[in-house]
C-alpha positions in Angstrom: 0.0 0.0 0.0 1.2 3.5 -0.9 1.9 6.1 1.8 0.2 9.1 2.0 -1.6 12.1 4.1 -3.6 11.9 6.6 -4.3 15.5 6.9 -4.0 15.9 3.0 -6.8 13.1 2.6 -9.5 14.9 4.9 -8.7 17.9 3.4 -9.9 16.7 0.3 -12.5 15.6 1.7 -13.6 18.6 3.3 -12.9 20.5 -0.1 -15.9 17.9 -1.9 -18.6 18.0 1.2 -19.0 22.2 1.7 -22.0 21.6 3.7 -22.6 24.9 4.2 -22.8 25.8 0.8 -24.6 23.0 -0.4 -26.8 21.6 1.8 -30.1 23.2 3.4 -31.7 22.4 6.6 -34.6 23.4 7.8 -35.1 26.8 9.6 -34.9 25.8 13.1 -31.7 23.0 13.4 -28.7 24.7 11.8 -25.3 22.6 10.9 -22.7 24.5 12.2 -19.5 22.4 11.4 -18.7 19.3 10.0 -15.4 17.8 9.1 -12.5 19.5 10.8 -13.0 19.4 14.5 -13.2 16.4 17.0 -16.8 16.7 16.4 -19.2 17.3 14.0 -22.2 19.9 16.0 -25.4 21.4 15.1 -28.2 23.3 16.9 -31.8 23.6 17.0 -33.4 26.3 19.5 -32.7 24.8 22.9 -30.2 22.3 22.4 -26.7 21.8 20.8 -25.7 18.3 19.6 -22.4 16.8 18.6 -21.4 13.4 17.4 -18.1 11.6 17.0 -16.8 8.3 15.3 -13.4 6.3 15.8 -12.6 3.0 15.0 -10.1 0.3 16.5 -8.7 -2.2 14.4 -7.0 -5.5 15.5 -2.8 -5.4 15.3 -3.9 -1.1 14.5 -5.2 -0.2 17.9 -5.0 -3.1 20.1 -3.4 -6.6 20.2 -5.5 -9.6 21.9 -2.1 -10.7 23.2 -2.1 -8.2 26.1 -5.8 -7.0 25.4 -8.9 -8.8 27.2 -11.9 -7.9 25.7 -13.3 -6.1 28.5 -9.7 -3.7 28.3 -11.7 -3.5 24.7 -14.8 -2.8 25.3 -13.5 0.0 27.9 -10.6 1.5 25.4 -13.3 1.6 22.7 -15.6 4.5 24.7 -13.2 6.4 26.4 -11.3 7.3 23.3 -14.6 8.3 21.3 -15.5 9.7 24.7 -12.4 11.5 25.2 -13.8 13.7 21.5 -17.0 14.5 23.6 -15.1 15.6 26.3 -12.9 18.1 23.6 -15.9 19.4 22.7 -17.1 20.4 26.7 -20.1 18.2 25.8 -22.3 15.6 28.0 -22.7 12.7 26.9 -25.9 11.7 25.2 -25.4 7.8 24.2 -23.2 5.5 21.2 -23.7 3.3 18.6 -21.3 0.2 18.3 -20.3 -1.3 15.0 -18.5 -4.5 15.8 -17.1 -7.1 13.5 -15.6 -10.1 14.7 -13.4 -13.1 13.6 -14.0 -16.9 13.7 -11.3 -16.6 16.7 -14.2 -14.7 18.9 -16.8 -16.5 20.4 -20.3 -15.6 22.2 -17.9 -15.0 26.1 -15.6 -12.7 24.4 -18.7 -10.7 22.9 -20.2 -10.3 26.0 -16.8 -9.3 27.9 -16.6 -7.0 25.4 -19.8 -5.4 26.1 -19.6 -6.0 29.5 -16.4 -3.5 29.3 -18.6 -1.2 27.1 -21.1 -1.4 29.6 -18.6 -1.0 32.6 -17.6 2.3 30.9 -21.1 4.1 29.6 -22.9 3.5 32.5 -20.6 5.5 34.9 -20.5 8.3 32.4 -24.3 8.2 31.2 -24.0 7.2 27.9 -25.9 4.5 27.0 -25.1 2.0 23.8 -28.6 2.8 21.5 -27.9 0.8 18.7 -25.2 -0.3 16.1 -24.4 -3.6 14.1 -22.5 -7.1 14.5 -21.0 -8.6 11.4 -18.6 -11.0 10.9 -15.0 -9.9 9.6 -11.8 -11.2 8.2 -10.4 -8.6 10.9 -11.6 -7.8 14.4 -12.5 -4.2 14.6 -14.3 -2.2 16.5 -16.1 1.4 15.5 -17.8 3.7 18.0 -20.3 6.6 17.0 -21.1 8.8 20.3 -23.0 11.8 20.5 -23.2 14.8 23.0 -25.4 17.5 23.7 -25.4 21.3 25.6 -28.3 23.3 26.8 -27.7 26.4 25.2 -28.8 28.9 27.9 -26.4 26.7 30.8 -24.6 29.3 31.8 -22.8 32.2 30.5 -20.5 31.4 28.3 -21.8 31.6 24.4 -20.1 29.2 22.9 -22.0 27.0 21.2 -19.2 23.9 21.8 -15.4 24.7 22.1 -13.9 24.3 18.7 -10.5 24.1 17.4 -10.7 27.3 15.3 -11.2 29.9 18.5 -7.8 29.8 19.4 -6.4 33.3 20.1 -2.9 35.1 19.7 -1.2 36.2 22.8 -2.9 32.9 24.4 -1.5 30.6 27.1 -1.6 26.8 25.9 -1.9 24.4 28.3 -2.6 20.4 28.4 -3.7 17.9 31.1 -2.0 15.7 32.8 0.9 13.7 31.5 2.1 13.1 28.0 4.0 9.9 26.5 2.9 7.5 28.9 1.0 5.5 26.5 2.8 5.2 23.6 5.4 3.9 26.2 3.3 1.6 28.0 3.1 0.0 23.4 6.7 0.2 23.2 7.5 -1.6 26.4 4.9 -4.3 25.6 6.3 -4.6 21.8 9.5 -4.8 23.2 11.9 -8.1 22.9 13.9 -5.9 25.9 11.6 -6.2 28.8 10.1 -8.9 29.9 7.4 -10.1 33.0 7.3 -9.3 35.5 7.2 -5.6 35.1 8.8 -3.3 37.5 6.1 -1.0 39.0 6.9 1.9 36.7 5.9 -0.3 34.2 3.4 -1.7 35.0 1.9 2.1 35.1 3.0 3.1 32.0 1.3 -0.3 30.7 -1.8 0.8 32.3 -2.0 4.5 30.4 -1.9 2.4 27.0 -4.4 0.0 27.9 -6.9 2.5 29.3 -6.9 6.4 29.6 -9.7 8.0 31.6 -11.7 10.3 29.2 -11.6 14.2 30.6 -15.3 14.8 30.6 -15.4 16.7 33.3 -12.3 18.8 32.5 -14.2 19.8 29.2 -17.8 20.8 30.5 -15.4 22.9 33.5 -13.5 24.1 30.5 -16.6 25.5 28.6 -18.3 26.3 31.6 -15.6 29.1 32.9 -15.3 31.0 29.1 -12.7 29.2 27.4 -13.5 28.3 24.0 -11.4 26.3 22.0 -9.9 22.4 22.9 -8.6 19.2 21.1 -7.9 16.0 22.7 -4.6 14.5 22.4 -5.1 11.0 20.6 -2.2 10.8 17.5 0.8 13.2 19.7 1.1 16.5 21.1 3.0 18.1 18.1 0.4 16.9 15.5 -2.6 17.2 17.6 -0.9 21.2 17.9 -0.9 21.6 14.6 -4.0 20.5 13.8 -5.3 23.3 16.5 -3.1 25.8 14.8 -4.3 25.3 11.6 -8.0 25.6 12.3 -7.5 28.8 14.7 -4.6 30.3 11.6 -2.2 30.7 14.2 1.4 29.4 15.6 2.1 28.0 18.6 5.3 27.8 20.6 5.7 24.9 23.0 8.4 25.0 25.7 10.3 21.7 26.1 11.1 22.5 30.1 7.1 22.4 30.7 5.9 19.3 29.2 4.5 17.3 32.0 6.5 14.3 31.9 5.8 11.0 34.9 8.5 10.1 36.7 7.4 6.7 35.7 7.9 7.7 31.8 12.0 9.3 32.6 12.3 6.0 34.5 11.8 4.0 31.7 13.0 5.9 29.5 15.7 8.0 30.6 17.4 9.2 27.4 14.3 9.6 25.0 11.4 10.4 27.3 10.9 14.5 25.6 10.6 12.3 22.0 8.0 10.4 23.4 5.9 13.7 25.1 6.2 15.3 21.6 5.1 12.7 19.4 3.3 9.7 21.6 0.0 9.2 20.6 -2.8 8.1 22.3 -2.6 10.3 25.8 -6.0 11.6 25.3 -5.1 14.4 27.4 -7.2 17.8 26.5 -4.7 21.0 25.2 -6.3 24.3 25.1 -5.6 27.7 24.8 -6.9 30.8 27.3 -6.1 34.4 27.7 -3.3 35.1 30.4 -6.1 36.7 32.9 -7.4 33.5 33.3 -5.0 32.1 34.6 -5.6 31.9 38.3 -9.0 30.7 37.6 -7.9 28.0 35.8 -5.6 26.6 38.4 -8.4 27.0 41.1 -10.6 24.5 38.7 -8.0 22.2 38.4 -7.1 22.4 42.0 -10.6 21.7 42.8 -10.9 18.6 40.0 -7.6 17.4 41.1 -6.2 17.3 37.8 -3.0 18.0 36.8 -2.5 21.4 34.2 0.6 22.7 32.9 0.9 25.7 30.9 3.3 24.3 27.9 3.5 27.0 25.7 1.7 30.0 23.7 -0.2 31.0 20.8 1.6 33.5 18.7 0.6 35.4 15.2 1.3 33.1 12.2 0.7 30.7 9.5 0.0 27.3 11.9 4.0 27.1 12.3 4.5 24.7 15.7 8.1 25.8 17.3 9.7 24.6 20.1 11.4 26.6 22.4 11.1 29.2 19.7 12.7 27.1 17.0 10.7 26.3 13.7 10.0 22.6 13.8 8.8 19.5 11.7 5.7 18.1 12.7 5.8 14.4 13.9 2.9 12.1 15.3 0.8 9.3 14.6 -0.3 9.2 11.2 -2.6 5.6 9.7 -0.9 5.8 6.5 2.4 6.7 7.0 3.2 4.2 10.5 1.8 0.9 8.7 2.4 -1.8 11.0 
């Protein structure tokens, strides 16, 4: 298979479907953006809705040799939930597209959606529908959807939205970055070997499930900011991508990435290459003005959630430097990291 774009690919894709130009809805619901966010929203008079789709594919996403299908079932919401979250949504319910192999049988479907369960029922979001097929590959695809009453509370943003990033911003990001794609490498790896030491063991964990930040995005659109993306192919791509949509730069400062002491423990010599470009730490990065500041670290206090301010958003054309030096763009890209 030949490589190419991701990013080139869904802008041509964008370029064919200009919804707003070509399709009509009727008077009351309005589309307000499609393709280019983590989700797609619209409104009617009372309500905004949003909806979101990701897929994980066997030997892509996952591997059943250190996978259960519960670790599944949970892995599969929380990263379609983790898009709700970006969008300072609640959740509303999914739809669950699963194809299986002759290598699963009726117990692993219902661990799987006992895991499903396990996850949607602590955050409200009920499974509503979807399809079972079988597959020459296992894979799993997830459609969630989210919802805002419009008159909640002040702020009048419809949804926070990539392209409301501002110059003269603060950037920040939860938590901790690179743990997950570290937690893959250290279960790909021929070096290490079971037991794991305790460090591990945690970054392990972060791969084979990351808490969505739901509550970190309804606090987010709740207090005024207005503009998030989650973290799911690498902080420098996932930066870009925000850049782009808002036509700005950003700068990121290397000395405030949030890295685990469980992460330079592992890794002691490489652990900044894996903050930068790790995918899957579906961590939330936004941007707020500078007088927000102490607000913001009150919230987080109160959510006991780590925030680190990581960088700024400067005038430009959706350049990404770091520590003020011009730099390529790495991450997680489908079709150009084939297994």
């Amino acid at each position: 298979m030949k490589k190419f774009n991701e990013n080139k690919i869904i802008k041509n894709i964008t370029r064919l479907f200009n919804f707003k130009s070509n399709f009509k809805f009727t008077d009351d619901l309005l589309l307000l953006k499609g393709i280019g966010d983590d989700s797609a929203y619209w409104k009617d008079t009372n309500y905004a809705y949003c909806t979101s789709t990701d897929s994980l594919v066997e030997n892509v996403h996952f591997k059943l040799d250190y996978f259960s299908a519960i670790d599944i079932g949970k892995k599969s919401i929380a990263v379609n939930l983790s898009d709700i979250a970006a969008m300072g949504a609640t959740p509303l319910g999914m739809l669950i597209n699963l194809g299986i192999t002759k290598k699963q049988d009726e117990r692993w479907i219902d661990d799987f959606y006992k895991g499903v369960y396990e996850l949607s029922n602590s955050y409200n979001s009920p499974l509503i529908g979807g399809d079972l097929v079988y597959s020459p590959h296992l894979f799993i695809s997830v459609t969630c959807f989210g919802y805002r009453k419009l008159d909640q509370n002040s702020n009048t943003e419809i949804f926070l939205d990539r392209s409301k990033s501002n110059e003269d911003d603060i950037l920040y990001v939860t938590g901790f970055l690179g743990d997950s794609r570290a937690g893959l490498d250290i279960l790909n790896s021929d070096i290490y070997h079971t037991p794991y030491k305790t460090h591990e063991q945690k970054l392990i964990q972060s791969h084979i499930y990351k808490k969505p930040r739901l509550e970190v995005g309804l606090k987010l659109i709740e207090n005024g900011i207005t503009n998030c993306i989650d973290i799911s192919d690498g902080l420098l791509i996932d930066s870009e991508r925000l850049a782009v949509e808002s036509e700005i730069s950003i700068n990121i400062n290397q000395k405030s990435l949030p890295i685990s002491e469980n992460l330079k423990l592992a890794f002691p010599d490489n652990y900044l290459n894996y903050a930068l470009i790790g995918g899957e730490d579906y961590e939330l990065l936004f941007s707020a003005p500078k007088s927000m500041n102490s607000l913001l670290l009150d919230v987080f206090e109160d959510l006991n959630i780590k925030l680190s301010q990581i960088g700024e958003i400067r005038k430009g054309q959706s350049e990404i430097f770091l520590d003020n030096e011009l730099t390529d763009v790495k991450g997680w890209d489908h079709f150009q990291n084939q297994l």
